[in-house]
C-alpha distance (Angstrom), angle and dihedral (degrees) to the residues before:
residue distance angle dihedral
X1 . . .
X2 4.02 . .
X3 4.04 88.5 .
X4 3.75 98.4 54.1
X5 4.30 88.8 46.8
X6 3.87 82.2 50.1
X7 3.60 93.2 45.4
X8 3.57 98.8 44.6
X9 4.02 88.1 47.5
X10 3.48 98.2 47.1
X11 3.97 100.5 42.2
X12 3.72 91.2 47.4
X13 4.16 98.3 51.8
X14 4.19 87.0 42.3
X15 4.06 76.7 56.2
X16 4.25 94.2 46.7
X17 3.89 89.0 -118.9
X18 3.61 122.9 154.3
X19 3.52 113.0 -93.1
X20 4.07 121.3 -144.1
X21 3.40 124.3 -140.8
X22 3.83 93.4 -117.2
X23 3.79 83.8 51.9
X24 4.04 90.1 61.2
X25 3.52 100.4 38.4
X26 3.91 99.1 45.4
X27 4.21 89.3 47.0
X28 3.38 94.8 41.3
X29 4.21 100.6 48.4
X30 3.78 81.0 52.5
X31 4.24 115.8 115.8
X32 3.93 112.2 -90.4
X33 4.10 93.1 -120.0
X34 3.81 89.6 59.0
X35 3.18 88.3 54.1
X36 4.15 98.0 50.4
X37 3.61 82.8 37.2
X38 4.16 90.4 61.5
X39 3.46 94.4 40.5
X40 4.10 94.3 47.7
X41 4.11 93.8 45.0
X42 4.45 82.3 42.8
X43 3.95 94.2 43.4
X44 3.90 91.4 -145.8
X45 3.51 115.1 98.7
X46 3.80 99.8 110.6
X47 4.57 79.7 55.6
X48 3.80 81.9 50.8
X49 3.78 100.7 57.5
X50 3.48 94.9 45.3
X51 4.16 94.2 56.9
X52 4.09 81.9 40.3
X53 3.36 84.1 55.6
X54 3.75 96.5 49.1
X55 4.00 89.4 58.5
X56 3.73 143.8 42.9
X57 3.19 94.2 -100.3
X58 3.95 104.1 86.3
X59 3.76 83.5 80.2
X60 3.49 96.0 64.5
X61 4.37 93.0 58.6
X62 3.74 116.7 87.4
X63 3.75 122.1 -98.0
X64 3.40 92.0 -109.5
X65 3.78 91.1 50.3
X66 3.97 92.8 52.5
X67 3.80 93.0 49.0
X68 3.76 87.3 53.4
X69 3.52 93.2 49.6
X70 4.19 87.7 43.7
X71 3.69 87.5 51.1
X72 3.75 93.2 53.7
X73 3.55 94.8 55.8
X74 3.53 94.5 39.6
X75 3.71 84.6 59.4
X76 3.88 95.5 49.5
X77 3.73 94.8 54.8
X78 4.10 96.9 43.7
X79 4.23 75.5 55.8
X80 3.37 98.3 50.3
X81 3.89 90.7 54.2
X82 3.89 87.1 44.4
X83 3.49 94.1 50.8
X84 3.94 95.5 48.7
X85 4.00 83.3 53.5
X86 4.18 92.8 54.0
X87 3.93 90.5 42.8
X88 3.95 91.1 57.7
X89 3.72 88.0 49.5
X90 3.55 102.9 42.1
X91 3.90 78.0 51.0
X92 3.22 104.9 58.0
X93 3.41 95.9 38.5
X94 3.79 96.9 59.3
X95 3.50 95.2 39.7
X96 3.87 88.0 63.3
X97 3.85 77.6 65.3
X98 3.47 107.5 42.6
X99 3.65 93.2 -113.6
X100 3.91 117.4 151.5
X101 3.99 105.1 -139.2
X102 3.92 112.4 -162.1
X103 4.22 106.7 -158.0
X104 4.12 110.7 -142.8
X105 3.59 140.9 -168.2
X106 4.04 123.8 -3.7
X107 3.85 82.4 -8.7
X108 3.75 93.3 60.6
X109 3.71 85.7 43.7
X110 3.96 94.3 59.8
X111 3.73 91.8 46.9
X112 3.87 91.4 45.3
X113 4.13 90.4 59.4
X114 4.05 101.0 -80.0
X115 3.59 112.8 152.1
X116 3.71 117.5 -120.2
X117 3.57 120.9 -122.7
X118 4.64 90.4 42.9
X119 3.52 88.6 90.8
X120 4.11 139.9 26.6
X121 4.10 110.5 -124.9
X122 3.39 118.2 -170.8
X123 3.98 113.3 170.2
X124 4.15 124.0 24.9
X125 3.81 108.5 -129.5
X126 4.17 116.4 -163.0
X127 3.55 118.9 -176.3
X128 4.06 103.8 -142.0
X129 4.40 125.8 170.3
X130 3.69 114.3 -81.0
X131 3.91 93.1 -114.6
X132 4.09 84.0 51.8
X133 3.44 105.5 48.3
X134 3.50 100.9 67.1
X135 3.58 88.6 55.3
X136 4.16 101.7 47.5
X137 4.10 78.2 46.5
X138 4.06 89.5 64.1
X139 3.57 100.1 35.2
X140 3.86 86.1 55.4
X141 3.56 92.9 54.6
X142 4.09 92.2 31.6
X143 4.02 88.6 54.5
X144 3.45 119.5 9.7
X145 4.08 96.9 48.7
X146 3.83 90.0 -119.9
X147 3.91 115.8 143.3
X148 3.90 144.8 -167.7
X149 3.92 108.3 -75.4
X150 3.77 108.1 160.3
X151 3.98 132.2 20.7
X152 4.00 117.2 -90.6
X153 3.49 126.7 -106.0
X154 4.03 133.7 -145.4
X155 4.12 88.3 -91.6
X156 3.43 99.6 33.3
X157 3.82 144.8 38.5
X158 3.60 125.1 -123.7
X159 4.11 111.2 -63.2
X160 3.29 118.4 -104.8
X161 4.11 124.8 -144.2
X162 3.29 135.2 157.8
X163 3.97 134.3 -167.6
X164 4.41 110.7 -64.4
X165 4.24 90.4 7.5
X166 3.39 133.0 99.4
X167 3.94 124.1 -114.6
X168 3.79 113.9 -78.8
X169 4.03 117.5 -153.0
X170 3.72 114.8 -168.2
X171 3.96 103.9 -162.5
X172 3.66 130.4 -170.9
X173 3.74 92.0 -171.3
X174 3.97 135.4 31.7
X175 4.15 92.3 -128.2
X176 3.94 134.0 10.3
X177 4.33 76.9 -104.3
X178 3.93 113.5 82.5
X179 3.65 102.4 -120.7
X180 4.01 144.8 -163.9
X181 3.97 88.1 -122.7
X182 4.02 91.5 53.9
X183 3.51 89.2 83.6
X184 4.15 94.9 24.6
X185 3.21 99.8 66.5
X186 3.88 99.6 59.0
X187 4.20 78.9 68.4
X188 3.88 120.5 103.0
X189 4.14 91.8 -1.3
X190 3.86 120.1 167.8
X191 3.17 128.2 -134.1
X192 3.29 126.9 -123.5
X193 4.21 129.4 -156.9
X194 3.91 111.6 -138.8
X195 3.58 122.3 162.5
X196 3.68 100.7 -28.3
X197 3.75 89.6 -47.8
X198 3.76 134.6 96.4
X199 3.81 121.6 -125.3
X200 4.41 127.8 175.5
X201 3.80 127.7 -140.0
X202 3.80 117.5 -177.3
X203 3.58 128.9 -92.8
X204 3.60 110.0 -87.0
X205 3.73 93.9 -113.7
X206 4.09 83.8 59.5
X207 3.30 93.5 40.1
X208 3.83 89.9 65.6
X209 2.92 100.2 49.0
X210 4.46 102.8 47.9
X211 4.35 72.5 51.2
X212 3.99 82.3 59.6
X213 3.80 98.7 41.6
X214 4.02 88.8 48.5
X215 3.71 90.3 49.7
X216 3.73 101.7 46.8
X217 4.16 100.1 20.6
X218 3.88 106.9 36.6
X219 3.60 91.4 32.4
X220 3.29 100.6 45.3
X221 3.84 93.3 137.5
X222 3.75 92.7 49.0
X223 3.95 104.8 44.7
X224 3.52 119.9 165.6
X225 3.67 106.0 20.2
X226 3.66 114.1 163.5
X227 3.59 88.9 -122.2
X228 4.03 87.6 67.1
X229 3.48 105.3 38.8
X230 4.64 79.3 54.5
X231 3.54 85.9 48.6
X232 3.93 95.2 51.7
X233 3.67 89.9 43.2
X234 3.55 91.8 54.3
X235 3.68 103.0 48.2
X236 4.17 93.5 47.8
X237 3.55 88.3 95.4
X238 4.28 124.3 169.9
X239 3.82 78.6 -102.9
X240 3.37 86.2 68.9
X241 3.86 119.4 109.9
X242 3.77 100.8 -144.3
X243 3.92 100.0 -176.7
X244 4.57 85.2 63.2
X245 4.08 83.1 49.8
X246 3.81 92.1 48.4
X247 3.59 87.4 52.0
X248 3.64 101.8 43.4
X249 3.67 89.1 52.7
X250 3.60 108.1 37.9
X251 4.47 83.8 54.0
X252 3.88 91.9 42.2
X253 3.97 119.7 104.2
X254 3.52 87.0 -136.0
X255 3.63 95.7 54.7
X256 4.22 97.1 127.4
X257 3.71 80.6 56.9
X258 4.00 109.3 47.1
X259 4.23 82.0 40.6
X260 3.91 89.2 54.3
X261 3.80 93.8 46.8
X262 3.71 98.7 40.6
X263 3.71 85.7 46.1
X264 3.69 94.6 51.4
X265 4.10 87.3 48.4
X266 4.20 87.0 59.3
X267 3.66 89.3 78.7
X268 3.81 88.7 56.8
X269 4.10 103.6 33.3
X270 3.86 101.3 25.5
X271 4.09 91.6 -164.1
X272 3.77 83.1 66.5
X273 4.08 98.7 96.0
X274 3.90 114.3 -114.2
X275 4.21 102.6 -122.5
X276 3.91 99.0 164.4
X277 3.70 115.9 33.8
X278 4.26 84.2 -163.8
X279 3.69 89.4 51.5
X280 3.93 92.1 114.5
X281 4.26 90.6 50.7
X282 3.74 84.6 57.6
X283 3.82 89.5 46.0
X284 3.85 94.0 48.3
X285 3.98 100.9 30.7
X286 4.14 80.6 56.7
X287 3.38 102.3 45.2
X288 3.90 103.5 33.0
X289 4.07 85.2 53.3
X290 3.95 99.0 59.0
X291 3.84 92.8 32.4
X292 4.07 86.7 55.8
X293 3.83 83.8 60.9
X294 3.42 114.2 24.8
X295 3.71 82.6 58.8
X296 3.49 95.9 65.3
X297 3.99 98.0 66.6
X298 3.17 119.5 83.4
X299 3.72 93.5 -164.1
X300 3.70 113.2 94.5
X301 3.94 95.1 -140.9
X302 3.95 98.0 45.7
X303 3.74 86.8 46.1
X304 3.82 96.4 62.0
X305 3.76 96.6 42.3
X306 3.71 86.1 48.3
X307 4.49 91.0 54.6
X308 3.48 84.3 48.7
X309 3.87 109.2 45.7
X310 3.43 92.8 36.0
X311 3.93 89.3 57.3
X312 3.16 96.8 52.5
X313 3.70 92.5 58.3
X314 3.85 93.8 41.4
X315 4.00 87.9 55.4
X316 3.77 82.9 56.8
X317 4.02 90.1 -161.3
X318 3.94 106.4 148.5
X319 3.64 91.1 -145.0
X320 3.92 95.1 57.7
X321 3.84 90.6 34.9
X322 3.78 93.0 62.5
X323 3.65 103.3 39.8
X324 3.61 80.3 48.5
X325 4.11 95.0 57.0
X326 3.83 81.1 38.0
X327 3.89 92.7 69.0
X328 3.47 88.7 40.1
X329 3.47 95.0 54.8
X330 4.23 92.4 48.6
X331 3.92 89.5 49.5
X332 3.49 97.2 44.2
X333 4.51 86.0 51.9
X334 4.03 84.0 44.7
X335 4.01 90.3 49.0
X336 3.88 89.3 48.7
X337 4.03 93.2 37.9
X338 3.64 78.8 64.6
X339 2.83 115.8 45.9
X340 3.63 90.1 52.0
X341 3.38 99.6 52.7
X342 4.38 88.8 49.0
């Protein structure tokens, strides 16, 4: 039970609720690795120290607890800086090609004004055209030293890291689905100067909503982490136009999704219009159910296919639950495949 105390601590302070004195004292007694294993499975710890940091209360964690959360943010700055270093060189080398390089998620964010250190980054993903892409992927390799280090995926090529940088991810498309926004979001870009070269990240209005298709679409396993609903909170901007989100999401398949989520990011970023007033029991009843049980394994593997299964069932959305039990069923063939053939 340590995880859901932890939970319900940490999502209700990155929400400016009031927090009881049971609340503190039951979180806070809790082991150390529950707590690095909440904040690794939630992907918000370096958002948690900073609203710790904003109270009293970071004197009530442990040492050992503060030095993690230290560490975490001392981390997302020194990748901030790292990341500003890759950009200009991924830059300059496709402008010597004439290749138009579109900058997305937390990387985006950095070059749009986002202070390092209020948020952990740990890959670079550019959105480039498919008859590009294969070419900035070589010339990375070719020039920079970088190589292969994970398989590709329908949107994007295989990533590409090398020793003391971060992860690089050259995409041609935002999600392994063809979408609308593919081509939308290379509309109203701006440009960005970075060491003599020019770069793009997406209008903030598109910006939002690739944040909402990798929340809901590429994590569709994981929905609802409080690192996503922070994310969508932060990118719905006054820059935002809200009347092209209320028509992405009211046409979108996953609509009961992007409504929960934005929903659950009202509490956060009040300009963000409140669509389900039960958005936060979704959030919780999600969450709380695979943290119960992915907390109980001590392995590292089991307890990551645990969070995710066991989301998917406590969403309870038929479409999710059978692609879900689809994979299952393909890995489970693969798994037997195999072991027939060794």
């Amino acid at each position: 039970m340590h995880s859901l105390a932890i939970y319900d601590l940490v999502s209700d302070m990155l929400r400016k609720r009031q927090i009881s004195a049971l609340q503190r004292r039951t979180a806070f007694a809790a082991p150390v690795d529950a707590w690095m294993r909440l904040l690794t499975f939630e992907g918000c710890a370096v958002q948690f120290e900073r609203a710790l940091q904003a109270t009293v209360l970071m004197r009530e964690a442990s040492p050992t607890l503060r030095r993690h959360l230290r560490d975490a943010t001392g981390a997302s700055l020194r990748h901030a800086v790292i990341a500003h270093e890759q950009l200009a060189a991924i830059g300059a080398l496709a402008a010597r090609q004439g290749i138009r390089v579109l900058v997305l998620k937390g990387a985006a964010r950095l070059l749009g004004g986002a202070l390092g250190g209020t948020r952990s980054i740990a890959d670079i993903d550019v959105l480039v055209s498919p008859n590009d892409a294969q070419c900035l992927h070589r010339l990375l390799q070719t020039e920079h030293g970088h190589a292969a280090c994970g398989p590709a995926q329908a949107h994007h090529l295989a990533p590409l890291g090398r020793p003391g940088s971060l992860t690089i991810e050259i995409h041609s498309r935002l999600t392994a689905d063809a979408l609308p926004l593919d081509s939308a979001i290379w509309r109203d870009t701006t440009p960005v100067s970075l060491g003599g070269a020019t770069l793009e990240i997406p209008s903030a209005t598109n910006l939002l909503l690739h944040t909402l298709e990798h929340a809901i679409a590429l994590n569709w396993m994981t929905r609802y982490r409080l690192r996503d609903i922070l994310d969508v909170a932060a990118c719905f901007t006054s820059d935002v136009t809200s009347a092209v989100v209320n028509d992405y999401v009211c046409t979108h398949r996953q609509r009961a999704a992007l409504e929960t989520i934005l929903s659950a990011a009202h509490d956060i970023q009040a300009l963000i219009p409140l669509r389900r007033a039960n958005a936060w029991m979704t959030v919780r009843r999600v969450s709380r159910a695979r943290l119960a049980l992915a907390g109980r394994s001590t392995n590292r593997h089991v307890a990551e296919r645990l969070f995710r299964y066991v989301g998917v069932v406590a969403e309870s959305s038929p479409a999710t639950m059978a692609r879900a039990a689809f994979g299952a069923a393909r890995w489970l063939r693969s798994a037997s495949l195999a072991r027939v053939r060794g």
